[in-house]
C-alpha angles and dihedrals in degrees: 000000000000109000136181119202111196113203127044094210114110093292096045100043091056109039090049083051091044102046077049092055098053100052105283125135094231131189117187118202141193143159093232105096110183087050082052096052093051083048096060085050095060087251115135114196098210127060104252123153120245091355103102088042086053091038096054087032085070097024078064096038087045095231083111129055136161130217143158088222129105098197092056090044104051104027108095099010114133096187110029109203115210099202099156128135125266104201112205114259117226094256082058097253130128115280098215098174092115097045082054092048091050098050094056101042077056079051092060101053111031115130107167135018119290142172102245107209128206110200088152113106109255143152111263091251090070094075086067102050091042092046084055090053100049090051091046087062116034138028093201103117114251137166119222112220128168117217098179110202122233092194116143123207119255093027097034092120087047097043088044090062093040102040113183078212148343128224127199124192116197152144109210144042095250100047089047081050102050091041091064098049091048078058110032090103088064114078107216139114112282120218117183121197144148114287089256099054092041095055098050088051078071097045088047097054104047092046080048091056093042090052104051080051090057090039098055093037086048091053095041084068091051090054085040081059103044109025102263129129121250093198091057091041093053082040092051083052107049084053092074106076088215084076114025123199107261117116096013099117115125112225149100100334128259122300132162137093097296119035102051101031086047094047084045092051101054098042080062093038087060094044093056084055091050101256114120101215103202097160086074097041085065094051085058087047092044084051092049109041088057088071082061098041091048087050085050100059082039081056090053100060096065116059091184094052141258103268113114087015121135111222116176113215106203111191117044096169108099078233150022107268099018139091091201110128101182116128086342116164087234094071102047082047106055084041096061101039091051083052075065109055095266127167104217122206104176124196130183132158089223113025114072115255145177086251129067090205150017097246094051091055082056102059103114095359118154095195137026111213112190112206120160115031099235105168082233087067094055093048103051116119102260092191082063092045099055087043083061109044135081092230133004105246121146114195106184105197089183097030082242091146141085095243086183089057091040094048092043081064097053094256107144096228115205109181128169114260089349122124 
């Protein structure tokens, strides 16, 4: 099938690589020319494993191809991908400005029907004011479908060629019917609905998320409190098939593009129904309040203050096998401590920092803060590491660590709900 994809971001990037991969005749656009431009190049502007490899592999094949013009772009597509950001609003709704943009910029040059395709996240109102656009400014016949994506960062190409599920929203035969042959290469259960209830699938599983992460954070300060283990408790969980493991692992709280602006986003999307929905504020507190409590052991392992103190934060991304920054736990952090009167000394193997290595940012460093859970970082020489610092102190911010290896060579551990 001919397909656009409008929008070069994550989402956009890979499905525009996977749908080429799978036999479709793909043009990516964006208005961003000089990203276009290093696009058309092979070159992909954000770390993301096994995407540039998949991206060059059908530029060179020619079922993949990148522009900055609409025209190009909408002419002849069968299935039209939204795929633009929708940056989060003060307030903490969805800015839709772009998707709105998008959809009449498709409007205007639309020439023969098409399927027109939200994958951005967006509250279920948006299919009808995109639907009103789209009619303002064209009479060539189109269906309106969402298709929300379920891609995480640091496995989403992966994750776009083996989906757990697949959700079409739509509102007639033959978009239902489109949609599946877009897809019939993906093995995956398929679930059909209508475009609200398929938006707010997406909505429901990422405040879910969100909400096993401030559980199991909420209950690692209770087994901080009264001796238990937060990893056997989490272990002792994930056995009852009621509950599962996923998403059980005690730590620093939740950060990235998706889980806080989307919680945020529907706690602003009910109260703009009326319904104030305070449950999921708490899971935001909850995830807020862990950046204080894990200050607070670091705290506790200085009797003469923090102020003058090197601590080198190693992870910046807000995960493993990502470059991503937004919302990350690093950042909150590293604000916080400096407020203190923190030395920062800040290592990651993808974002770009003042040091070349991990064991350089530890030279004279009183404190070790593990951040992000990157494999390197479990398999540096401790011995090497105590040599270098000032003082032997492990702060594992996602009990990532062996704390009876670390504490057999004299490393004072502090974990979060770990004994």
């Amino acid at each position: 099938m001919k397909i656009a994809v409008l929008g070069t971001g994550y989402v956009g990037l890979v499905s525009s690589a996977v749908f080429a991969e799978i036999g479709h005749q793909v043009v990516g656009l964006d208005i961003d020319e000089s990203k276009i431009n290093q696009l058309k190049k092979g070159r992909v502007p954000i770390y993301e494993p096994g995407l540039e490899t998949l991206l060059q592999k059908h530029l060179n094949s020619g079922r993949l191809i990148f522009t900055t013009d609409y025209a190009q772009a909408v002419k002849s597509a069968e299935l039209i991908f939204i795929c633009v950001g929708t940056p989060p609003k003060p307030n903490g709704s969805y800015d839709s400005k772009h998707v709105y943009s998008a959809a009449k910029s498709i409007a205007e040059h639309l020439t023969q029907y098409a399927v027109i395709v939200i994958k951005s996240t967006v509250p279920p109102s948006t299919t009808n004011e995109v639907r009103k656009i789209i009619q303002v400014n064209t009479k060539v016949a189109f269906d309106l479908a969402s298709n929300p994506e379920f891609l995480r960062e640091g496995s989403a190409v992966n994750d776009a060629l083996h989906p757990t599920r697949i959700i079409f929203g739509v509102e007639s035969n033959r978009a239902e019917a489109w949609l599946k042959k877009a897809h019939q290469k993906l093995s995956a259960p398929v679930l059909v609905t209508n475009p609200a209830s398929a938006q707010m699938i997406k909505y429901a599983s990422n405040a879910m998320l969100a909400t096993r992460i401030s559980f199991i954070n909420a209950l690692a300060i209770i087994c901080d409190k009264v001796g238990a283990d937060i990893q056997a408790v989490s272990a002792g969980l994930g056995l009852d098939p009621r509950i599962g493991s996923s998403f059980l692992d005690a730590g620093l709280g939740y950060g990235g593009s998706c889980f806080p602006k989307d919680t945020w986003a529907l706690i602003a999307y009910a109260k703009s129904l009326g319904y104030d929905f305070n449950f999921l504020k708490q899971v935001d507190k909850v995830n807020n309040d862990q950046i204080d409590y894990f200050i607070s052991k670091i705290k506790s392992a200085y009797p003469d203050g923090l102020k003058g103190k090197i601590l080198t934060i190693l992870g910046l991304a807000f995960k493993p096998n990502t470059d991503d920054l937004r919302e990350a736990r690093s950042s909150v952090l590293i604000k916080k401590l400096k407020k203190l009167g923190v030395i920062i000394h800040r290592f990651d193997p993808v974002v770009k920092t003042e040091f070349s290595d991990p064991y350089q940012a530890l030279i004279n460093a009183d404190g070790l803060v593990l951040v992000t859970q990157w494999q390197m970082f479990n398999d540096l020489n401790f011995k090497r590491v105590k040599r270098l610092m000032k003082q032997p102190i492990i702060f594992d911010g996602r009990n990532f660590f062996n704390p009876e290896k670390l504490t057999k060579l004299k490393f004072k551990y502090f974990g979060i709900g770990r004994q």
